[in-house]
NUBAKOL-422521 format. One record per residue (C-alpha): residue number from 1; x, y, z. Coordinates in nm, 4 decimals, decimal comma. Layout:
<atoms>
atom n NUM&c1 X&c2 Y&c3 Z
...
</atoms>
This chain:
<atoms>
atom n 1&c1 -9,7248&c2 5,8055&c3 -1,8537
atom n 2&c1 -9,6295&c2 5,4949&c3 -1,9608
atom n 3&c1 -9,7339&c2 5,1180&c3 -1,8094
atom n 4&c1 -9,5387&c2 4,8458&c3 -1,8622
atom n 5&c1 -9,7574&c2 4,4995&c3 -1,8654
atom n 6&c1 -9,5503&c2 4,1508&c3 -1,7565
atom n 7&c1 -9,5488&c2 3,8536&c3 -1,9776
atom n 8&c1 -9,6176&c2 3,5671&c3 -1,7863
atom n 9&c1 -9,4195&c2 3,3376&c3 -2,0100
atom n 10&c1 -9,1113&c2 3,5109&c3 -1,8866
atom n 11&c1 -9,2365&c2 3,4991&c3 -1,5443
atom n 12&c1 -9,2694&c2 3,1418&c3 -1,5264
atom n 13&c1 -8,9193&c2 3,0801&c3 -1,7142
atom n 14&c1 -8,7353&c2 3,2912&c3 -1,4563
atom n 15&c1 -8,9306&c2 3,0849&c3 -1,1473
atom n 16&c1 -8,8024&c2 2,7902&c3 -1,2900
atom n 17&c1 -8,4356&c2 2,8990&c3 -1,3275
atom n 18&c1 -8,4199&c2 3,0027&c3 -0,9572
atom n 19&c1 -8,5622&c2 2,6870&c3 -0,8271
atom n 20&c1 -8,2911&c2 2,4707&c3 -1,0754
atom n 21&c1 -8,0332&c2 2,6716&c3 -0,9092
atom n 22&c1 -8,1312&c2 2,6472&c3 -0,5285
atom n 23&c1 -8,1817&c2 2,2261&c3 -0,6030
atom n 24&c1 -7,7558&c2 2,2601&c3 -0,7475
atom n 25&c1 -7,6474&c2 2,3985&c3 -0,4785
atom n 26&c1 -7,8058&c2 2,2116&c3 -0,1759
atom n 27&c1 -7,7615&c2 1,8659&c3 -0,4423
atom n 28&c1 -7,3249&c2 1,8889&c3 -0,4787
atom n 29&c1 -7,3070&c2 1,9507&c3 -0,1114
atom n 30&c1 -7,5294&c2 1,6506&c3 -0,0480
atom n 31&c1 -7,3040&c2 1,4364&c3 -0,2845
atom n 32&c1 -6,9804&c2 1,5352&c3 -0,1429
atom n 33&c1 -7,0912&c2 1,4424&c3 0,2450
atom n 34&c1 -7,2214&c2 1,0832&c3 0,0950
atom n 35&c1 -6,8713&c2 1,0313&c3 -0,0951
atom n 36&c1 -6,6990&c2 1,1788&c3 0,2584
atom n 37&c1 -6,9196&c2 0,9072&c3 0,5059
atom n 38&c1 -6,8288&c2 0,6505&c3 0,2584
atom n 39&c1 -6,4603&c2 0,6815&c3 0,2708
atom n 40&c1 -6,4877&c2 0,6612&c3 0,5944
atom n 41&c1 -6,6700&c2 0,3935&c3 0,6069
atom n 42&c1 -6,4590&c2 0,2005&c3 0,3962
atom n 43&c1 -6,1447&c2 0,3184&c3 0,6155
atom n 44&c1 -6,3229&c2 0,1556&c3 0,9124
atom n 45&c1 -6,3927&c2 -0,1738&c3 0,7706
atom n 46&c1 -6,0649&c2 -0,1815&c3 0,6243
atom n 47&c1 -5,9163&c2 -0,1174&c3 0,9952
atom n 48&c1 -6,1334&c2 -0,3883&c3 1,1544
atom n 49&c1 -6,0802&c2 -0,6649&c3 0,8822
atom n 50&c1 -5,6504&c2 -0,5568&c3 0,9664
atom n 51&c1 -5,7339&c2 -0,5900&c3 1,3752
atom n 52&c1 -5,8748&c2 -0,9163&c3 1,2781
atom n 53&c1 -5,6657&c2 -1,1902&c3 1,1747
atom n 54&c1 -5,8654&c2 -1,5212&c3 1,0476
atom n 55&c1 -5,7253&c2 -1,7853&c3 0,8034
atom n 56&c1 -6,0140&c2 -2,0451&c3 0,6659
atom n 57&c1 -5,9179&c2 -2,4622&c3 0,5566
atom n 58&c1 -6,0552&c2 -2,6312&c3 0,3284
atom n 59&c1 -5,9811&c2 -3,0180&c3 0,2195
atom n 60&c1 -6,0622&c2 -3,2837&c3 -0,1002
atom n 61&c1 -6,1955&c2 -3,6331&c3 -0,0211
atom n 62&c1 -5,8876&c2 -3,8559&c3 -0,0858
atom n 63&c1 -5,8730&c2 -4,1561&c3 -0,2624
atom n 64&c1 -5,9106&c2 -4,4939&c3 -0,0937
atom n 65&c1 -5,5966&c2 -4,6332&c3 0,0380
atom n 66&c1 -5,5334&c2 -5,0130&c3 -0,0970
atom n 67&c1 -5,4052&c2 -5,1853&c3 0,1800
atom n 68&c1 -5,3128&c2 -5,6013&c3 0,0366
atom n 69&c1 -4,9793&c2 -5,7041&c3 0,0517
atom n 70&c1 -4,7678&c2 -5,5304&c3 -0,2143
atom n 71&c1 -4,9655&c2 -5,2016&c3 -0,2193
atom n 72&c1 -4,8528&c2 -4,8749&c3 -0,1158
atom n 73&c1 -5,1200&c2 -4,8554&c3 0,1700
atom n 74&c1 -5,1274&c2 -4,4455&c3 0,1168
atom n 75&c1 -5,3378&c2 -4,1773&c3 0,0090
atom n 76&c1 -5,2530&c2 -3,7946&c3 -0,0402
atom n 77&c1 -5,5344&c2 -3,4998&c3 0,1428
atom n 78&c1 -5,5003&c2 -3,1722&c3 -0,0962
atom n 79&c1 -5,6143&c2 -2,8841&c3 0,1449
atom n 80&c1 -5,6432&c2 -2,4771&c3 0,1250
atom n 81&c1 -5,5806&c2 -2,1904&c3 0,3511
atom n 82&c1 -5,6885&c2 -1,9240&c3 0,3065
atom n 83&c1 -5,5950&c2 -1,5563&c3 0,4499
atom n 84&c1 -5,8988&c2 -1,2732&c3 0,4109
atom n 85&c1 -5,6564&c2 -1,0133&c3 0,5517
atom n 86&c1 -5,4616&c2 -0,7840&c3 0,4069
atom n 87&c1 -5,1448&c2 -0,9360&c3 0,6235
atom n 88&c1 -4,9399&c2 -1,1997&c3 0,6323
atom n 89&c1 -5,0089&c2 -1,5120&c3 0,9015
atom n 90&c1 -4,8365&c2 -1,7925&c3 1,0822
atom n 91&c1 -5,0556&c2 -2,0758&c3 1,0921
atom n 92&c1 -5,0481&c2 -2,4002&c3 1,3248
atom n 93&c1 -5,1548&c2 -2,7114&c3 1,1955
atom n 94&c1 -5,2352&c2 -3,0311&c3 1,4122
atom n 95&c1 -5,3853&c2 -3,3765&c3 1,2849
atom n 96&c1 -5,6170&c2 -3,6192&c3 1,4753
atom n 97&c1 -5,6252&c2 -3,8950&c3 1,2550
atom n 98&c1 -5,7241&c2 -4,2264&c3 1,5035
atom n 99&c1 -5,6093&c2 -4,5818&c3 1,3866
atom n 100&c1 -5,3637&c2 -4,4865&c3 1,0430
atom n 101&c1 -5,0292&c2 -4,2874&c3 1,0560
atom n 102&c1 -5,0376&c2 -3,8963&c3 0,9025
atom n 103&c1 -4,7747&c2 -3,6496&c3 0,8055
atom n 104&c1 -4,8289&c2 -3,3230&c3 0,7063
atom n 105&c1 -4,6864&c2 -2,9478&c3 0,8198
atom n 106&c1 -4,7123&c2 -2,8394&c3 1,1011
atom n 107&c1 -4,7195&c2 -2,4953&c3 1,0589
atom n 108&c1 -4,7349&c2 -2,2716&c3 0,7249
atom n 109&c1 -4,6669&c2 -1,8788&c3 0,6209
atom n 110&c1 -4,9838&c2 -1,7874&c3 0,4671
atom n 111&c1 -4,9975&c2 -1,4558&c3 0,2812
atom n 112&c1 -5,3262&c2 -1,2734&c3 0,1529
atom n 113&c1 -5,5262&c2 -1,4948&c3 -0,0088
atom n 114&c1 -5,5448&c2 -1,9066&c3 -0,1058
atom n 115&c1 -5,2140&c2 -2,1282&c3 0,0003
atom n 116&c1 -5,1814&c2 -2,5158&c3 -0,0913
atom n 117&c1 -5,0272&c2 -2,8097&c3 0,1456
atom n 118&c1 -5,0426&c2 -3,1500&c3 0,1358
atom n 119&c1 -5,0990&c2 -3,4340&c3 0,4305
atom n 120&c1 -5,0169&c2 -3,7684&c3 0,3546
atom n 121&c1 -5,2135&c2 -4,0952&c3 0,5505
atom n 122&c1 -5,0466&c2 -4,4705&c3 0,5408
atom n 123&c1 -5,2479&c2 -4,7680&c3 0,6839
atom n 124&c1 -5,1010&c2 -5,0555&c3 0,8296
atom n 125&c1 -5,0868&c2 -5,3794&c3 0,6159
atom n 126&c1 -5,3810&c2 -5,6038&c3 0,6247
atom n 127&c1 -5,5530&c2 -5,2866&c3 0,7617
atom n 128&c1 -5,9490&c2 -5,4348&c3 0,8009
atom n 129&c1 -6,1842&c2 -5,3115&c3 0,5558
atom n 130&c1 -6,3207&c2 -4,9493&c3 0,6571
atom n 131&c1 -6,3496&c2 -4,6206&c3 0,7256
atom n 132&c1 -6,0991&c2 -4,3441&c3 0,9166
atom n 133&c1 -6,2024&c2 -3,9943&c3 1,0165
atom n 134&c1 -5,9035&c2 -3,7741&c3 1,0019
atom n 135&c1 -5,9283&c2 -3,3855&c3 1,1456
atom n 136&c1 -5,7294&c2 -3,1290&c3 1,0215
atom n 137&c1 -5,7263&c2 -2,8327&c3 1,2614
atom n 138&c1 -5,5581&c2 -2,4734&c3 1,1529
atom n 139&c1 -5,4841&c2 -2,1765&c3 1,4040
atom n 140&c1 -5,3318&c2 -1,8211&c3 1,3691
atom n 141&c1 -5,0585&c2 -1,7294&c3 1,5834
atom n 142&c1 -4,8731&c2 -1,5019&c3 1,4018
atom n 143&c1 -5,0320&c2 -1,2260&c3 1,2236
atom n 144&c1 -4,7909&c2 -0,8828&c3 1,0404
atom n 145&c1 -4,4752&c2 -1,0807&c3 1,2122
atom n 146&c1 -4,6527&c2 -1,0436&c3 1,5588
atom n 147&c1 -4,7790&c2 -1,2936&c3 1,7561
atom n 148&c1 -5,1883&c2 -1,2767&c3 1,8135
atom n 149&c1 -5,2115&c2 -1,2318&c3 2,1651
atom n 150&c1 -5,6571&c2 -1,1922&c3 2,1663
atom n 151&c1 -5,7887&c2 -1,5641&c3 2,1432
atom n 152&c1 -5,8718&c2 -1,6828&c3 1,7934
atom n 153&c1 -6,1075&c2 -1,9768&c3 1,6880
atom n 154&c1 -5,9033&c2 -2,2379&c3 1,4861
atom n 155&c1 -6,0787&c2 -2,3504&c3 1,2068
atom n 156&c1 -6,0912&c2 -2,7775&c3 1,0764
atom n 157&c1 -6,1422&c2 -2,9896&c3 0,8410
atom n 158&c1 -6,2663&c2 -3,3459&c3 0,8474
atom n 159&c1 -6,2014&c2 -3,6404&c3 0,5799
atom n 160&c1 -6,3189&c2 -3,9771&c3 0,5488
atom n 161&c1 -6,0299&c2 -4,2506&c3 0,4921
atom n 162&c1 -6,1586&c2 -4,5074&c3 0,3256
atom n 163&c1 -5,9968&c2 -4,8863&c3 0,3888
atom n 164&c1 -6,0313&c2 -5,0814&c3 0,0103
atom n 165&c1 -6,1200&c2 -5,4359&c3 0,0651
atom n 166&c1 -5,8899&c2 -5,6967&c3 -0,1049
atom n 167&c1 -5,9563&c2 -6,0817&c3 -0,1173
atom n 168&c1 -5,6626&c2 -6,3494&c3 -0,0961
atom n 169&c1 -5,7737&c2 -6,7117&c3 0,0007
atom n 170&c1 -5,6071&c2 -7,0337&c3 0,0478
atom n 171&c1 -5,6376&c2 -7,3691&c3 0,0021
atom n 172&c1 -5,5194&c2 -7,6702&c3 0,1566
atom n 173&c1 -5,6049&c2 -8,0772&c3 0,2199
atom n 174&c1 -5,5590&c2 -8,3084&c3 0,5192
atom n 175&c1 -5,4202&c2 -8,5720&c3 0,2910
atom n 176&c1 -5,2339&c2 -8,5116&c3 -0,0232
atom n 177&c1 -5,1753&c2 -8,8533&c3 -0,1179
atom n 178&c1 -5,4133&c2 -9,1709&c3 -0,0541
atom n 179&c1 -5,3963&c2 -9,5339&c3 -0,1779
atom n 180&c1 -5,7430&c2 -9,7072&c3 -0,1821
atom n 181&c1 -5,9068&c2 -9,9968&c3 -0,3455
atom n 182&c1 -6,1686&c2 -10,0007&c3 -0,6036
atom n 183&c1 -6,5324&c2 -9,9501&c3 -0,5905
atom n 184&c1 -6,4802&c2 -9,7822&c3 -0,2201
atom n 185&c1 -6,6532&c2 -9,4602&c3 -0,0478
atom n 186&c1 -6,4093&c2 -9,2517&c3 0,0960
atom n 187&c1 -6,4248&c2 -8,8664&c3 0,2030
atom n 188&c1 -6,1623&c2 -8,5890&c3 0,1169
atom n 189&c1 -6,1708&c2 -8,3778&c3 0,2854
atom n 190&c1 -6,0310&c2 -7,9652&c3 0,2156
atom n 191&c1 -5,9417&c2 -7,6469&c3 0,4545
atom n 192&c1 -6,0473&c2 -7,3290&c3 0,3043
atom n 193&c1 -5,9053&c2 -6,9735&c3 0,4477
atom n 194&c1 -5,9795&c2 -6,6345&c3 0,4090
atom n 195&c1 -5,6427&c2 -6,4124&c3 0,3823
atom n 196&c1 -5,8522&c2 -6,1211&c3 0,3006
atom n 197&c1 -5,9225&c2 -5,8331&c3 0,4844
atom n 198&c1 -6,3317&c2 -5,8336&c3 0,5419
atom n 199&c1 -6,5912&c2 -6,1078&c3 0,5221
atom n 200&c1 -6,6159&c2 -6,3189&c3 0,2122
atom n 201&c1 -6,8159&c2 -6,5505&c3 0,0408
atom n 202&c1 -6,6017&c2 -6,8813&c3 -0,1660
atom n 203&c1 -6,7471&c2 -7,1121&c3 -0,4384
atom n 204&c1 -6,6240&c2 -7,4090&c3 -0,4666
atom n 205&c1 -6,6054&c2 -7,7257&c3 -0,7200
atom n 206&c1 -6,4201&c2 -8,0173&c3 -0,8261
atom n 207&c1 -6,2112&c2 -7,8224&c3 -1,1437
atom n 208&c1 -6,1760&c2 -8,1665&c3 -1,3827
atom n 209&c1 -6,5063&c2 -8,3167&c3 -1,2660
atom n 210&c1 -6,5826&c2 -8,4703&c3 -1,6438
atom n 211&c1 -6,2699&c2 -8,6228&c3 -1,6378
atom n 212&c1 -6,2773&c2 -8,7794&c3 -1,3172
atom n 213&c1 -6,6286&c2 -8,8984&c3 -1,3809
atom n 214&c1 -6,5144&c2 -9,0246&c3 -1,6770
atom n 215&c1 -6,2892&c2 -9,2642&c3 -1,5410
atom n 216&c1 -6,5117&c2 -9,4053&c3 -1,2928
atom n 217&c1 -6,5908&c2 -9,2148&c3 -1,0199
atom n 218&c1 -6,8449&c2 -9,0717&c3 -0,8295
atom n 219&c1 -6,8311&c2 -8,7576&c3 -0,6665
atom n 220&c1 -7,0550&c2 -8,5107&c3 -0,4912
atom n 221&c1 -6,9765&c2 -8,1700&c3 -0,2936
atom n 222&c1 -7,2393&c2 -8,1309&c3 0,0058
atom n 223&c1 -7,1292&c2 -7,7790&c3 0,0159
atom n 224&c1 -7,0711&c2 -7,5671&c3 -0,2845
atom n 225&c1 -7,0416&c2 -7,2007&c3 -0,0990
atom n 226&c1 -6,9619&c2 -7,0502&c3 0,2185
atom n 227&c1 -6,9025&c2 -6,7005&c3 0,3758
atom n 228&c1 -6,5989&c2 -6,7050&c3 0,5871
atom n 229&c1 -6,4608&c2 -6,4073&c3 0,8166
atom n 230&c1 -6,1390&c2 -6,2484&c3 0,7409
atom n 231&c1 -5,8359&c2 -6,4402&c3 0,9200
atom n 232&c1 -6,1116&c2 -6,6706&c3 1,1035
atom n 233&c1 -6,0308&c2 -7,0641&c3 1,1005
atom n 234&c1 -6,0717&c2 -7,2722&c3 0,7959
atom n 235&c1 -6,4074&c2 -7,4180&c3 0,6522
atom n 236&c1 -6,3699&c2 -7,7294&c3 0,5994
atom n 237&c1 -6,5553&c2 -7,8574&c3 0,2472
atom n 238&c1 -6,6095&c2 -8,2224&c3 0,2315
atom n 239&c1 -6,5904&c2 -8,4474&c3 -0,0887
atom n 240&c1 -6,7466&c2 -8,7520&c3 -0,0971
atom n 241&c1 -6,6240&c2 -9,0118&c3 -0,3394
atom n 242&c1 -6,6797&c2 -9,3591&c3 -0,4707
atom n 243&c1 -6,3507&c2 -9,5213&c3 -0,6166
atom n 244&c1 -6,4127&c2 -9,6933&c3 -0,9754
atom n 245&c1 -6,4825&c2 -10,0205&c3 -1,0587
atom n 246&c1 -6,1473&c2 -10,1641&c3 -1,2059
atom n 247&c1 -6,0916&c2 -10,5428&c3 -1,3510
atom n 248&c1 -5,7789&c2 -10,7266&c3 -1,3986
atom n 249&c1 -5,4258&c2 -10,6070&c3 -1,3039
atom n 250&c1 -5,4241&c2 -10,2667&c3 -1,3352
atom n 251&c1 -5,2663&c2 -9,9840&c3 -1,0970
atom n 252&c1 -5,3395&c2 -9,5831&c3 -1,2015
atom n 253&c1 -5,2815&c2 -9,2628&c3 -1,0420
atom n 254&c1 -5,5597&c2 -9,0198&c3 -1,0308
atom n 255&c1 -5,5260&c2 -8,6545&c3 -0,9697
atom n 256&c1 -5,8527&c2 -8,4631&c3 -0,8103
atom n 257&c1 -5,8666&c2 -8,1071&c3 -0,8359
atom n 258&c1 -6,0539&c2 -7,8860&c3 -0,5378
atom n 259&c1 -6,1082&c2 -7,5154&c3 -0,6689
atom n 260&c1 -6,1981&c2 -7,2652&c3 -0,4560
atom n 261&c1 -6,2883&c2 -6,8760&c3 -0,5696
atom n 262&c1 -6,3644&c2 -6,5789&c3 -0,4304
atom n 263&c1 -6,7299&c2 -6,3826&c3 -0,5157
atom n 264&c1 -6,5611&c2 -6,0557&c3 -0,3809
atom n 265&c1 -6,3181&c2 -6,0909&c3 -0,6565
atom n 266&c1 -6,5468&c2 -6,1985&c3 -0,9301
atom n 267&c1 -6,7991&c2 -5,9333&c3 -0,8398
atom n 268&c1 -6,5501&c2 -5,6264&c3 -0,7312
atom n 269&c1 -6,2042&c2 -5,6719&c3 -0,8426
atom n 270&c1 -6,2695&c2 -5,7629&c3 -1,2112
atom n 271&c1 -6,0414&c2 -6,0599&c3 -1,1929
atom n 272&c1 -6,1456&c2 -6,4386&c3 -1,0216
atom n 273&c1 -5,9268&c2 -6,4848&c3 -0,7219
atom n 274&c1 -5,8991&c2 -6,8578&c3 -0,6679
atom n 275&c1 -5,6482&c2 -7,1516&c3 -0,5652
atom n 276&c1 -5,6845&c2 -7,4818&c3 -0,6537
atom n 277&c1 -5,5275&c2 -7,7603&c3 -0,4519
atom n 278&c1 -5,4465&c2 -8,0998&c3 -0,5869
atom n 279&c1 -5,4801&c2 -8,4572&c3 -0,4515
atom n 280&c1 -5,3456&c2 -8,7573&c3 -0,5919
atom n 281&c1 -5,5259&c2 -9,1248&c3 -0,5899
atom n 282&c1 -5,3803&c2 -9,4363&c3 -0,5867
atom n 283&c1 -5,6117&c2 -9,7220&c3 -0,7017
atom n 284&c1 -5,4521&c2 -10,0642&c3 -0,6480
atom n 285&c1 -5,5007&c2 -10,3314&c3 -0,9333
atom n 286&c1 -5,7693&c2 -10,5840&c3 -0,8801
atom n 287&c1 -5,6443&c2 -10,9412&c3 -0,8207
atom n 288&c1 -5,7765&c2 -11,2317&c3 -1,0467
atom n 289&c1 -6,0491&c2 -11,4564&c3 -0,7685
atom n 290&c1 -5,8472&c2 -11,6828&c3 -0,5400
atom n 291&c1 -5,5150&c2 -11,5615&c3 -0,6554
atom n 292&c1 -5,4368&c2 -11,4336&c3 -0,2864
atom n 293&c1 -5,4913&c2 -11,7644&c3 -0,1638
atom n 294&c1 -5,2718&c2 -11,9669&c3 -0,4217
atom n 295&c1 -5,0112&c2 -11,6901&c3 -0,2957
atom n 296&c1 -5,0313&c2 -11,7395&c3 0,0413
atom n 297&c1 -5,0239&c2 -12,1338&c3 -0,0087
atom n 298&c1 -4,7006&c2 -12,1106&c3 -0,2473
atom n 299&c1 -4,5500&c2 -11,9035&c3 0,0243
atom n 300&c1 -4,5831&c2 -12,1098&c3 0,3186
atom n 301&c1 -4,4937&c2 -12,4207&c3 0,0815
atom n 302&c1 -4,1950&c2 -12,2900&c3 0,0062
atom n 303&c1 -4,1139&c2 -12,1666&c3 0,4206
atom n 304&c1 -4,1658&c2 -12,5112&c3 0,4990
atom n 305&c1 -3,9398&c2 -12,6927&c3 0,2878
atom n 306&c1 -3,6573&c2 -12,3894&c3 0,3558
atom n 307&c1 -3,7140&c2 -12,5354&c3 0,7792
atom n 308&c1 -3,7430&c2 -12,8659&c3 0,6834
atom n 309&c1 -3,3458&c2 -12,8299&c3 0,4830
atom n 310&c1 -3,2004&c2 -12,6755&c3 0,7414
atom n 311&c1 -3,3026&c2 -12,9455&c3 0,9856
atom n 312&c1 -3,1814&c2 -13,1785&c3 0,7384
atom n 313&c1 -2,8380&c2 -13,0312&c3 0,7487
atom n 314&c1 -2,7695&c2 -13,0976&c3 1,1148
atom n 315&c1 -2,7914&c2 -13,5134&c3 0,9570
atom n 316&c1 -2,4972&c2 -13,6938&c3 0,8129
atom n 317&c1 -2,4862&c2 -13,9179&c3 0,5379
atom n 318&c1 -2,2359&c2 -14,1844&c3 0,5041
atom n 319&c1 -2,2235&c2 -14,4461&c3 0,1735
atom n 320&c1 -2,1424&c2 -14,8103&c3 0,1916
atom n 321&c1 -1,7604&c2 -14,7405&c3 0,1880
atom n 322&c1 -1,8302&c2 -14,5113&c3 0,4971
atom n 323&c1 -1,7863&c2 -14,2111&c3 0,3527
atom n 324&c1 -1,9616&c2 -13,8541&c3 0,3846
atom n 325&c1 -2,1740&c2 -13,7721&c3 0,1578
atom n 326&c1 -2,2000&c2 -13,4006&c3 0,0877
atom n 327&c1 -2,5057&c2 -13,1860&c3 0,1468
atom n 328&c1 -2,7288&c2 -13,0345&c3 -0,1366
atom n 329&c1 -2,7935&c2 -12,6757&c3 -0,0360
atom n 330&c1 -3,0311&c2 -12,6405&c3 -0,3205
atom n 331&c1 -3,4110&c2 -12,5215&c3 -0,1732
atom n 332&c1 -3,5291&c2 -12,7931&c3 -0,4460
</atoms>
């Protein structure tokens, strides 16, 4: 009889072949019911996001509008739609823009994914210096060439309209001529308005003070600066001023220029804003000492002797042969 003794190295290897091949088959089947529940998975989102129509906006800050006489008083808003669906969509667009004028679309065809438009703002002239909120509001109502009959939320977008500030002044005097005599005090007085749109602070100064000085006068500005509202009434800046001390005969003309700037301009617009308004003086010649009174005596000399000729004239003069003797008409 023969026995037959098992190696238990083969034992083991044929254990471990049987388990490899039970852990196969159980592992594909596993596999293909993930990769099944997956698909449809994927099948229902793709359903739901197609029953869903949705558009988003978005919109870039625009630049701020210049609004002084001349400019173009408009700014451009860049916005985005976009469509996460897999369908084409109508889209409604409305504007709330308060106090400035908008026009944009008001509706767009918006396929799958991003679509640009455009929305431009205008301010009105003088517009005061500030700040606009304008809304952009987007809604679906078309979606696949039907019309979305379940409610959808519309989507917005707000911007900030900014108004630039711009200065423009002017300048102007109650007198712009004056005759005076020397070595008199006298005050000029000069209107100052703001033409800008927003509050402003003006400097202001005599602009050929050295030369004016040099000739003789004296000048002083009580007020060098003040902060005026846009479009309010005038500040008025007083000059006062001492005439010079002239001798002899002499008449002159004297020009005094009042300069007024704006800080807005200095400090923001890069460029001094100012006007300058001119005055002219007329100094009268100073008389030699007692020559008015010699001139008024000569004058009422010579009045005198034109009455007393013409009551002469009403007289007749007759020689010694009794004839007329003829009248002299000469004043002397």
């Amino acid at each position: 009889m023969t026995y037959f003794t098992p190696v238990s190295g083969e034992a083991s290897n044929t254990v471990q072949a049987e388990d490899f091949v039970m852990s196969a088959s159980i592992r594909v089947p596993l596999m293909i019911m993930a990769v099944y529940f997956l698909s449809l998975w994927s099948g229902v989102a793709a359903v739901q996001a197609q029953t869903s129509p949705d558009v988003s906006l978005t919109c870039d800050q625009p630049a701020p509008i210049e609004v002084y006489p001349g400019a173009l008083r408009s700014t451009i808003i860049y916005c985005t739609l976009t469509n996460p669906t897999t369908f084409s969509e109508k889209v409604d667009l409305t504007y709330q823009q308060g106090i400035i004028s908008v026009a944009g679309p008001g509706s767009a065809t918006v396929p799958p994914g991003d679509t640009s438009f455009q929305v431009a703002a205008r301010a009105d002239l003088r517009q005061p210096e500030g700040q606009q909120v304008v809304t952009i509001t987007a809604t679906v109502t078309q979606w696949n060439g039907a019309p979305v009959t379940a409610a959808t939320s519309p989507t917005e977008a707000k911007v900030m309209t900014v108004f630039k500030q711009f200065s423009r002044l002017r300048v102007g005097a109650e007198l712009a001529f004056i005759q005076l005599r020397p070595k008199v005090d006298y005050t000029l007085v000069f209107d100052v308005y703001n033409d800008g749109n927003a509050r402003d602070k003006f400097n202001v100064e005599i602009q050929n003070y050295d030369e004016m000085v040099d000739e003789g006068f004296q000048l002083s500005l009580p007020l060098i600066s003040q902060e005026i509202d846009s479009l309010a009434p005038p500040e008025k800046f007083r000059v006062q001023m001492r005439t010079p001390k002239n001798q002899g005969w002499t008449d002159k003309y004297f020009s005094l220029q009042f300069k007024a700037t704006s800080e807005y301009s200095v400090r923001s617009e890069g460029v001094p804003n100012y006007q300058i308004q001119v005055m002219t003086i007329y100094i009268r010649g100073v008389y030699l000492p007692g020559f008015e009174l010699v001139g008024t005596a000569m004058m009422a000399a010579l009045a005198g002797a034109a009455i007393g000729r013409r009551t002469n004239e009403n007289h007749v003069s007759v020689d010694d042969d009794g004839n007329v003797i003829p009248s002299d008409n000469r004043l002397f």
